[in-house]
N, C-alpha and C positions, 0 to 999 in steps of 0.2 A: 504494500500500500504506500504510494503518495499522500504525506499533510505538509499543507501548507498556511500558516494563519499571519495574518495579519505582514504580510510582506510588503516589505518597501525601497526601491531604490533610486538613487538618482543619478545621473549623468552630468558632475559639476553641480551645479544650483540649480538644475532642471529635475524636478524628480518625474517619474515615469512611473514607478508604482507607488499607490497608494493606501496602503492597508487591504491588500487582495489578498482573499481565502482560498482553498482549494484542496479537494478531497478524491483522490483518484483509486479507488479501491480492485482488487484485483478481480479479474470478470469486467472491470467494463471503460468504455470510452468513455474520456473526457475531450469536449472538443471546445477551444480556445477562438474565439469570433469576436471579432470588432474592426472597426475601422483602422485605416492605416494609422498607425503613432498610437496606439490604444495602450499598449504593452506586454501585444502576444507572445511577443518573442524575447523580449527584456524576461518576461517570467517564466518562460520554457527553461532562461539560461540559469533563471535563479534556480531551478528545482534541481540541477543537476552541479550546481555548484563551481557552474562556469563566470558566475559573476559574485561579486561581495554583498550578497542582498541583505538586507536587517528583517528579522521576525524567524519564527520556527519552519524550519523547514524538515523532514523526516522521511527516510525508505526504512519500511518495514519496522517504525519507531525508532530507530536510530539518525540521530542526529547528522545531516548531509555534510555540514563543516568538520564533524569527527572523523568522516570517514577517510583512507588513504583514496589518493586516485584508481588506483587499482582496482578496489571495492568496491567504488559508485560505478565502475567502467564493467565490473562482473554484473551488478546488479541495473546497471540502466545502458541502455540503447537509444543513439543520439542521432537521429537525423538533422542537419541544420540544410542551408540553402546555400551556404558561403562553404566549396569546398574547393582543393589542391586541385585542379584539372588539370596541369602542366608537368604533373609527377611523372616520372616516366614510369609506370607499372602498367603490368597485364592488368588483364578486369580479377583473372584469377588470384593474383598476387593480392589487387586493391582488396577483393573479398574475403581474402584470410588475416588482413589485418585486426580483423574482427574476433579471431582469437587469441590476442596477444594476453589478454588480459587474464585466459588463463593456461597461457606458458609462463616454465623460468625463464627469465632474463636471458637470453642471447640462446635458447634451447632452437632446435627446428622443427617444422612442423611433422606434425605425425600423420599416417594413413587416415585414421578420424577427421584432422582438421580438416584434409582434404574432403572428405565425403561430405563434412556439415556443410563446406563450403556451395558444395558442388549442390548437394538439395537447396541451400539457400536459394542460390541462381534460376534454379529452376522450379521456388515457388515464384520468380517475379517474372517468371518467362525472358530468362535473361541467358540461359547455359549457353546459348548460341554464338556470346559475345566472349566468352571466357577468355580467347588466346589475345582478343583485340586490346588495343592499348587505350587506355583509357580514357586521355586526354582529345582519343580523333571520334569521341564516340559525340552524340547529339545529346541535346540538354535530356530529352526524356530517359533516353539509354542511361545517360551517367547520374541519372536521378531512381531508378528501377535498380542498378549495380550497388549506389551506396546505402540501397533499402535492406538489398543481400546482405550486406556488410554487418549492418544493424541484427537483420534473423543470426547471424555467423555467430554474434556474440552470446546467444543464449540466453540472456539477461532475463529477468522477471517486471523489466517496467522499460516501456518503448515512451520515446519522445522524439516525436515528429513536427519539423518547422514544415508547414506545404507541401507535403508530401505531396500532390497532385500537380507538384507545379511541374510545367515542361511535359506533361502526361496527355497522351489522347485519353476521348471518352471509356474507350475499354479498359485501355490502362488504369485509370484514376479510378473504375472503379473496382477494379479485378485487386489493386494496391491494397484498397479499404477495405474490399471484404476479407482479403487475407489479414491484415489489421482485426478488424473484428475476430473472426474466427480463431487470432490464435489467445486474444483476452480469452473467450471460452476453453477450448483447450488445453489451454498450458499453463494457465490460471497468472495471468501476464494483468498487468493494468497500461493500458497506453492512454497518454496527454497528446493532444491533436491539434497543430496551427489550422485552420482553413479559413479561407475566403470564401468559399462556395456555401452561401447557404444551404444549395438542396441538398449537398453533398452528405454537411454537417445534418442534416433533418435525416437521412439515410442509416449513416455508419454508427453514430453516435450516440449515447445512452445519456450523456448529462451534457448541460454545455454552459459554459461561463462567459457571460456577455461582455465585454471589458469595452468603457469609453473614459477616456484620460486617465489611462494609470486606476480607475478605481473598476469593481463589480455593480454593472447595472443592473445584473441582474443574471440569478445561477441556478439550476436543477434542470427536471427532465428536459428533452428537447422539445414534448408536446407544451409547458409551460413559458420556456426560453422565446421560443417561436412563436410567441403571439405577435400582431401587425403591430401594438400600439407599442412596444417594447425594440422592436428592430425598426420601426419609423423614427422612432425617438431617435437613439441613438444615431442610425447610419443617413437621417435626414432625408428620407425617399418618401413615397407614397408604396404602400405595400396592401398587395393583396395576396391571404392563405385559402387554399386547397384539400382539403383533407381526400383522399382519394383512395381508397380500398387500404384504408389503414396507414397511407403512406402522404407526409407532409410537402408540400410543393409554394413555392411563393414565388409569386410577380413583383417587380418593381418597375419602376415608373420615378421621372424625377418630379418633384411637386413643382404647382404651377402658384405663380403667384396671382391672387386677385385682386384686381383693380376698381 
C-alpha cells in the first residue's frame, strides 16, 4: 500500500503541492487528473522519493525517506516521460535494467533475468523490438519498452507518468488493461498520471482530482466524474454518459454571454 497525507512541496517560493492526500491500496488504480501545473507529476515524484517532499509518505507502512534506494526500487516501478533515449542499448539490455535492483553489485545477469525480461516485452507487445537499439525506436515503441522495464522489476506498486502518451488507441489501451489486471493478480497497487478522461473513467478505481497543488476532489471514479467537478476545475462545458455501465464525457469550451 501507498499513504500519503498531507504533502507539500515547493519549487523555490513557488509551492506546487498543497497539503495532498492519497491512498493507493493494493488491488487497485489510483489515477492522478488535472490540468497542466496541477501537481501530477510533482506528487508521482514525491511518492517515490524522487523529490524532498514534507508530510508522510509510506510503502507498505514504512517510511519512503527510511528506505535505501535499493528498497523503494525493489518495491516501486517508475515510469516517468523524461527518459535517456541517446543511450546506446538494445531494447533487450534497456529491459533488464529493471532487474538490477535485485542483483549484487557488478553480479551478471542470470537465465531468469533473461526470461522475466523476455515475458515483460511480450506483455507490451514489444518482443519484436528486443535486438533494436533503442534510441532509433519511435516515441510509442520507446514508451511500450520502458513499461517492460517497469513489469522487469517485479515491484509490488507501479507508478506511471502518461503512460499512454506517444500510444495509439490499441496500445493505450491494451497498456491499461495490463495495468489493471496485474493490481488484480499480483496484488500490485499502481498510481496513474493521465490526461484522458475517458481513459481514466475506464482503467481506474479511484481518482484524485488535483487543481493548484491542492485535492478538488478524490474517491470513486463514478463520484470524481461528475460535470460540475471536472467543469470546475479544467474550465470547459462538460457533458457525462453513462452507457452500459461505462462513463464517457464530452467537452466543449464555454461560450461566453453577452
Amino acid at each position: 500500500m501507498i499513504l500519503a497525507e498531507d504533502v507539500r512541496f515547493a519549487y523555490g517560493a513557488n509551492p506546487v503541492l498543497a497539503g495532498v492526500s492519497l491512498s493507493a491500496p493494493a488491488g487497485r488504480v489510483v489515477g492522478l487528473i488535472g490540468p497542466n501545473g496541477s501537481g501530477k507529476t510533482t506528487l508521482l515524484g514525491a511518492l517515490y522519493a524522487a523529490l524532498d517532499a514534507r508530510g508522510r509518505i509510506e510503502l507498505d507502512g514504512d517510511p519512503v525517506g527510511e528506505l535505501g534506494a535499493r528498497e523503494v526500487a525493489r518495491r516501486v516501478a517508475v515510469v516517468v516521460q523524461e527518459h535517456a533515449g541517446d543511450l546506446p542499448l538494445r531494447v533487450s539490455d534497456m529491459v533488464l535494467l529493471g532487474r538490477l535492483p535485485h542483483r549484487a553489485t557488478f553480479s551478471r545477469t542470470t537465465g531468469d533475468d533473461d526470461a522475466i525480461a523476455a515475458a515483460a516485452l511480450t506483455q507490451v507487445g514489444a518482443v519484436h523490438l528486443a535486438d533494436r537499439e533503442f534510441a532509433a525506436l519511435s516515441g510509442g515503441e520507446k514508451q511500450r519498452v520502458l513499461i517492460a522495464r517497469a513489469l522487469t522489476q517485479q515491484a509490488t506498486h507501479l507508478l506511471l507518468d502518461e503512460p499512454t502518451n506517444h500510444l495509439d488507441i490499441r496500445y493505450a489501451h491494451e497498456i491499461l488493461d495490463l495495468v489493471r489486471r496485474l493490481t488484480l493478480t499480483a496484488s500490485t497497487s499502481a498510481v496513474v498520471v493521465l490526461h484522458d478522461l475517458n481513459l481514466a473513467a475506464r482503467y481506474c478505481d479511484d481518482l484524485i482530482l488535483l487543481d493548484s497543488g491542492t485535492v478538488a476532489v478524490a474517491g470513486p471514479v463514478d463520484a470524481v466524474l461528475q460535470p460540475e467537478h471536472v467543469a470546475r476545475v479544467y474550465g470547459v462545458t462538460v457533458r457525462r454518459f453513462d452507457l452500459d455501465g461505462d462513463i464517457h464525457l464530452s467537452f466543449s469550451p464555454r461560450t461566453e454571454h453577452r
